[in-house]
N, C-alpha and C positions, 0 to 999 in steps of 0.2 A: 856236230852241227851241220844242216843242211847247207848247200850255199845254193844262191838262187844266180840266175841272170837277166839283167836288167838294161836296157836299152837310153840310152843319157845322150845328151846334146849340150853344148855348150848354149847360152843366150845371151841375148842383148838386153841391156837393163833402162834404154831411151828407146823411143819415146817413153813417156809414161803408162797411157794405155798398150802397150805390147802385150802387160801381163794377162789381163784382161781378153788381148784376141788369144792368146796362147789358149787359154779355159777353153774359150768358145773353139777352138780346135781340136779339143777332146787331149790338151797335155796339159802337164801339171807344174807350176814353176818350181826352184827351190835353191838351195844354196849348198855347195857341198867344201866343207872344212877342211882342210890337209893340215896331218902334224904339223910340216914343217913351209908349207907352200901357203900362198896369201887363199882366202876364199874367193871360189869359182861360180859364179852362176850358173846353173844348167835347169833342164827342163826333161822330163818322162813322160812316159805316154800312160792317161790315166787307167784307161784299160788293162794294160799289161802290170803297171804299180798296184793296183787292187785283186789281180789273180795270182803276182807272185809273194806279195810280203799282207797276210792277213793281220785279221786286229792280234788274233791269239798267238803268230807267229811277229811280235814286232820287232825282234832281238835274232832276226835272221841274219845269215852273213850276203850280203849282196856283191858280185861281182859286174862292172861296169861294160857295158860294150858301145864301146861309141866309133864316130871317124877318127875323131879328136884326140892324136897320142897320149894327152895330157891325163886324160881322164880314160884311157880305153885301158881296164885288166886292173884297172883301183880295187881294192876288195876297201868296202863299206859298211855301214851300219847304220839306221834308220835313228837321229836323232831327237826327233821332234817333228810333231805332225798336226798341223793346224786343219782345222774341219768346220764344216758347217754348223750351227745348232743345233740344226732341227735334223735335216736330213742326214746327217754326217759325212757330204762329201770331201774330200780331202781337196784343199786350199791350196796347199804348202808343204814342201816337205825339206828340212836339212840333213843331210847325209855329212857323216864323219868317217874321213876315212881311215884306219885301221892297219898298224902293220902285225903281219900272222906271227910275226916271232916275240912279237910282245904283248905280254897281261896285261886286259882292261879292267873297268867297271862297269859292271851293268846290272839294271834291276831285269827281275828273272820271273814269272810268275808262279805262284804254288798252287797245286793242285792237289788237293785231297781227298783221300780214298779209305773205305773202311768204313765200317759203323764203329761205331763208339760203343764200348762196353754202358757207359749213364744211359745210351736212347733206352735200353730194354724199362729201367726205370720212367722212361720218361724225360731223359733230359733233349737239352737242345742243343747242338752243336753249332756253335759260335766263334766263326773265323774272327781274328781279329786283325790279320794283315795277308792285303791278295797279293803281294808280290816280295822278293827278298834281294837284296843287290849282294851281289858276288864280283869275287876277281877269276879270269882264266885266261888262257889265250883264247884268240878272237874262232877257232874252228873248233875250242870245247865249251864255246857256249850251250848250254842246257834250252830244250825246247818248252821245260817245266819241269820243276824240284817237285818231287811223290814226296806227299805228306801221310803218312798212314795214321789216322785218327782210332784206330780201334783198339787201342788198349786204354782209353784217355775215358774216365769214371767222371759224374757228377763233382762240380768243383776245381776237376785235376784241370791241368794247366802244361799245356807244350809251348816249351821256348826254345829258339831257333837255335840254341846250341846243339839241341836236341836232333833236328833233322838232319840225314844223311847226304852226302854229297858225292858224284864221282867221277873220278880222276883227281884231278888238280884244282879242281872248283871249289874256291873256300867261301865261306862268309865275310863280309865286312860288316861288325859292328863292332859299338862302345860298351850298350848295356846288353847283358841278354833280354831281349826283349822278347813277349808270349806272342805267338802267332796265331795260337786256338786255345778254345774249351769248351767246359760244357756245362750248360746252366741249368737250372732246377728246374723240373716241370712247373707251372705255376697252375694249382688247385682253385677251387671257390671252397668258400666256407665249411664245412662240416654240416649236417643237421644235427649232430650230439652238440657241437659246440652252441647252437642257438639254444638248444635245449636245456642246458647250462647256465645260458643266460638268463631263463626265466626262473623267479622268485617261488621257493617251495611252496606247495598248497595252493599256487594258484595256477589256473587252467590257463595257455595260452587263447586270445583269443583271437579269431580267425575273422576274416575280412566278411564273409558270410555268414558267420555268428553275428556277428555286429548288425548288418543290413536289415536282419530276422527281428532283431530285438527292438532296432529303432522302428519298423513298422507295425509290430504288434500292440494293439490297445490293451492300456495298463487298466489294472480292474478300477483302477480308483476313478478312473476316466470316466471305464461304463456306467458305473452306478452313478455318480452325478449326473451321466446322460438321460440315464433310466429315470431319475427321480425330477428334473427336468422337464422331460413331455409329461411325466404322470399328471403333474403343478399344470401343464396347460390343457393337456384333457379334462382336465375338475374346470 
């Protein structure tokens, strides 16, 4: 596991609008947890928070640099991170912080690689969970679990007992639950099978056959037409 380094300040939580100039300052408030210490308020600079700890990296190990003894050489973890709607800026951040000689938990993202033996048919490969929680120490955290989907056929089904792990990185679950699969091409109709559908001896008819027939004059028509003017030319 990478560890990054992160620049932290201790902060003031009065007035109320502080947090608010703090944004407009270009830093980001947040709260950082200690196992065994009360939570601390502190603030990063959002610049530097967005080039070291990315979205696909969120499970990085963070080490603290501050003035503040208290907080300066914490190694951390990115707990929770509050963001905009729209544009996704980041709000809020709580940091937890971590001792390296003891196993955590944390979810881990999975990435998957390979084709699938079903695509050749035509199926579709269907993740059905982007991330997995595992226990490890906090420097064997994984930056993403390889999921190799290419032996997984139409119908087959990978569960997470199934994926590899390593070092000391286990899984935590209850059921084996399925991460991936892969689903049947989905077809349209047959033309044999409409054809099938139509009753022996008789022709289908076609949109254009139809149009033809209803504009055509039936003979019975004509000759009453014909015999019509004849009555009025006498």
């Amino acid at each position: 596991m990478e560890t990054v380094d992160l620049t932290c300040e201790k902060r003031q939580v009065r007035p109320k609008g502080l947090v608010n100039r703090l944004r407009r300052q270009g830093r980001i408030p947040g709260i950082l947890y200690g196992n065994l210490s009360a939570a601390t308020p502190v603030a990063v600079h959002a610049r530097e928070l967005n080039h070291q700890v990315s979205a696909n990296a969120r499970q990085r190990l963070i080490r603290l640099k501050s003035a503040s003894p208290e907080l300066d050489g914490k190694h951390v973890i990115l707990k929770q991170v509050q963001r905009t709607p729209v544009k996704g800026d980041i709000l809020h951040v709580d940091f937890l912080e971590v001792d390296l000689n003891k196993p955590l938990r944390v979810s881990v993202p999975l990435r998957f690689v390979g084709r699938p033996a079903g695509a050749v048919q035509g199926g579709i490969l269907q993740p059905l969970e982007r991330e997995v929680l595992v226990e490890c120490l906090p420097l064997e955290i994984p930056e993403s679990i390889e999921v190799d989907v290419a032996p997984l056929g139409i119908h087959d089904v990978l569960h997470v007992s199934a994926l590899k792990f390593s070092g000391n990185v286990r899984p935590i679950f209850d059921t084996d639950y399925p991460v991936a699969t892969v689903l049947p091409p989905t077809v349209a109709e047959a033309p044999a099978a409409a054809a099938e559908a139509t009753p022996e001896g008789i022709a289908p008819v076609t949109e254009g056959t139809a149009t033809a027939a209803s504009q055509a004059p039936s003979s019975e028509g004509s000759a009453g037409a014909g015999s019509q003017t004849g009555a009025r030319r006498a």
